[in-house]
PyMOL CGO cylinders between C-alpha atoms (Angstrom):
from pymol import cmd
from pymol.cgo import CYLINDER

trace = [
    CYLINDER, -36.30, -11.59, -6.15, -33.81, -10.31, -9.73, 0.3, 1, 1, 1, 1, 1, 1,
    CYLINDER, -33.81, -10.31, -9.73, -32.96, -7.21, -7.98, 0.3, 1, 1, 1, 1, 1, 1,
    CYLINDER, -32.96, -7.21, -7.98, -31.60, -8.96, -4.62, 0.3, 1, 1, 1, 1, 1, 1,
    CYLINDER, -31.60, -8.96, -4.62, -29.94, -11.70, -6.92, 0.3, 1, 1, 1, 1, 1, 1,
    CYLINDER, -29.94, -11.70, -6.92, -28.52, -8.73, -9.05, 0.3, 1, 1, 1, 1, 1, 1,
    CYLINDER, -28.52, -8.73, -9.05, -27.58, -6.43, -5.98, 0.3, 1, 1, 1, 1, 1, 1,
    CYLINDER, -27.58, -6.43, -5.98, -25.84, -9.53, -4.68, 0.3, 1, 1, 1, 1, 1, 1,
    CYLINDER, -25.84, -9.53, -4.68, -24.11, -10.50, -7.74, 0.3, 1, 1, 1, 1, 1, 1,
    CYLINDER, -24.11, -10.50, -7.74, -23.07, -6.95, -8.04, 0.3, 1, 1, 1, 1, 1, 1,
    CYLINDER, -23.07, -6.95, -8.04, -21.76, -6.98, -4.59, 0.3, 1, 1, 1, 1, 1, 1,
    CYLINDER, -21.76, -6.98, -4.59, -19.88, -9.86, -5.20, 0.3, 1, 1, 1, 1, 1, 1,
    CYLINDER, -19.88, -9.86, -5.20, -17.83, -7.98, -8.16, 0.3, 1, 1, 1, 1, 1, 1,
    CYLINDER, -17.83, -7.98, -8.16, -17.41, -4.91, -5.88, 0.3, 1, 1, 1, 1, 1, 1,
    CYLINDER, -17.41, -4.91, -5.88, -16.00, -6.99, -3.12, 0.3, 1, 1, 1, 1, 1, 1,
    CYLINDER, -16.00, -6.99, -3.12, -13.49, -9.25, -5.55, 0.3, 1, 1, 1, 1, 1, 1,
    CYLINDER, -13.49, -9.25, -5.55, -12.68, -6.00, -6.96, 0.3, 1, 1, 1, 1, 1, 1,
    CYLINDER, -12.68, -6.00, -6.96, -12.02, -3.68, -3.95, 0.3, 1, 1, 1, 1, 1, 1,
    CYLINDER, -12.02, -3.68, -3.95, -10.28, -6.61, -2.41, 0.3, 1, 1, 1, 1, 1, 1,
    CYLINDER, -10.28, -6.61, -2.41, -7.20, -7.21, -4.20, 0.3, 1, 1, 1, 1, 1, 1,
    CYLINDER, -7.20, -7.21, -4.20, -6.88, -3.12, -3.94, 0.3, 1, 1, 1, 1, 1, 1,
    CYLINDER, -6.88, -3.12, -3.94, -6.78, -3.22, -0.71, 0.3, 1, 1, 1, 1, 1, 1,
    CYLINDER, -6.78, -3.22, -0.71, -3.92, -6.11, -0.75, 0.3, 1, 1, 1, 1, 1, 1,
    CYLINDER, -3.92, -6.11, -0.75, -1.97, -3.80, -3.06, 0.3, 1, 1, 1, 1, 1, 1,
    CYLINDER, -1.97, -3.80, -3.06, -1.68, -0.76, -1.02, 0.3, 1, 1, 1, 1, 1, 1,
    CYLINDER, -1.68, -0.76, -1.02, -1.22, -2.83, 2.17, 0.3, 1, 1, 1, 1, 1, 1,
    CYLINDER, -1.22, -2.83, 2.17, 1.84, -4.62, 0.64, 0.3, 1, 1, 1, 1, 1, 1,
    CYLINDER, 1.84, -4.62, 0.64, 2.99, -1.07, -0.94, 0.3, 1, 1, 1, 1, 1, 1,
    CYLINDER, 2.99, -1.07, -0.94, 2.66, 0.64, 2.53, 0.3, 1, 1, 1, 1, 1, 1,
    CYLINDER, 2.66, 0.64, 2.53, 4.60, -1.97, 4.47, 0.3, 1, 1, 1, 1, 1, 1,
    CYLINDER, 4.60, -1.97, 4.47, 7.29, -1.79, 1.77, 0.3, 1, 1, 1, 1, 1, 1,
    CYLINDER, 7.29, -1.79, 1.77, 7.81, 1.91, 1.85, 0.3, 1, 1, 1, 1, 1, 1,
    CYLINDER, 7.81, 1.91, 1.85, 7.61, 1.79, 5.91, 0.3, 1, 1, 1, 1, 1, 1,
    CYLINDER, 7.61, 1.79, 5.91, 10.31, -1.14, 5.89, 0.3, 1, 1, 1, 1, 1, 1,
    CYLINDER, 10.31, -1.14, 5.89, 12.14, 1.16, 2.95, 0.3, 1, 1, 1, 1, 1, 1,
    CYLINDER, 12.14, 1.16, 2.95, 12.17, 3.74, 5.07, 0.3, 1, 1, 1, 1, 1, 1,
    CYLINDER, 12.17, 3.74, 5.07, 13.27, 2.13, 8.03, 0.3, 1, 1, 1, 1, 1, 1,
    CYLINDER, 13.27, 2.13, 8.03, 16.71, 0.77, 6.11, 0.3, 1, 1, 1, 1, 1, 1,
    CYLINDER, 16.71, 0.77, 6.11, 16.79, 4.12, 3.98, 0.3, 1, 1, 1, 1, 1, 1,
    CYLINDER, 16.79, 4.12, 3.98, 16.20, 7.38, 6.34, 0.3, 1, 1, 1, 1, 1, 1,
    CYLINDER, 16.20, 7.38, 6.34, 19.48, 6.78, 8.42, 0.3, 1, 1, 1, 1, 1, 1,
    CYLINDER, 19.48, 6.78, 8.42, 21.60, 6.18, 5.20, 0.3, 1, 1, 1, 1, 1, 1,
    CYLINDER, 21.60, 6.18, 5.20, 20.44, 9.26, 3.53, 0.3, 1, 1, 1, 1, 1, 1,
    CYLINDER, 20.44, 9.26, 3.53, 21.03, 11.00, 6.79, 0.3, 1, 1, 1, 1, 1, 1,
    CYLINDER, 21.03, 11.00, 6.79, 24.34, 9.86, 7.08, 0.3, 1, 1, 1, 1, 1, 1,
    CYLINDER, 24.34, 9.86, 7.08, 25.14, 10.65, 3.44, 0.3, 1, 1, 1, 1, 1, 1,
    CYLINDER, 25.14, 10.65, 3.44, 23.82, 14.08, 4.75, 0.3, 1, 1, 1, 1, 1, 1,
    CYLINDER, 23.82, 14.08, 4.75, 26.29, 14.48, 7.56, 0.3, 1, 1, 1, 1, 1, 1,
    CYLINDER, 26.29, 14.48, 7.56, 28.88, 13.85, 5.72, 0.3, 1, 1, 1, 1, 1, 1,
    CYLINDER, 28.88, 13.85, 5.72, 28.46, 16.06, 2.81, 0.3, 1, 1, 1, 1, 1, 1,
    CYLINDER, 28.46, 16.06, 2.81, 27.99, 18.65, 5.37, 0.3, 1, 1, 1, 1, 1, 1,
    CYLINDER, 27.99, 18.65, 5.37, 30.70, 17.78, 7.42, 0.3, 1, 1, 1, 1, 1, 1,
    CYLINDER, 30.70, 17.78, 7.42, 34.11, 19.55, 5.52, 0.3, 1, 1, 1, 1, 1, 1,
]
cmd.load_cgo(trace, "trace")
């Protein structure tokens, strides 16, 4: 009966751990993809017209 109420209990810490983790890079991934979205053509525009004499 302790070691289920301990696995549990330690479950529950891996879980409220892992979780906001997860959050993080989900909220960091969509930030870069939505950076990236506004950024890329910029950059390449900046490109084409250092290129461009």
């Amino acid at each position: 009966m302790s070691i289920t109420k301990n696995f549990r209990k330690s479950f529950i810490i891996i879980i409220t751990s892992i979780i906001p983790v997860i959050i993080c890079s989900i909220i960091i991934f969509h930030f870069v993809v939505q950076f990236n979205q506004f950024t890329f053509p910029f950059i390449l525009g900046i490109l084409i017209s250092i290129n461009i004499p």
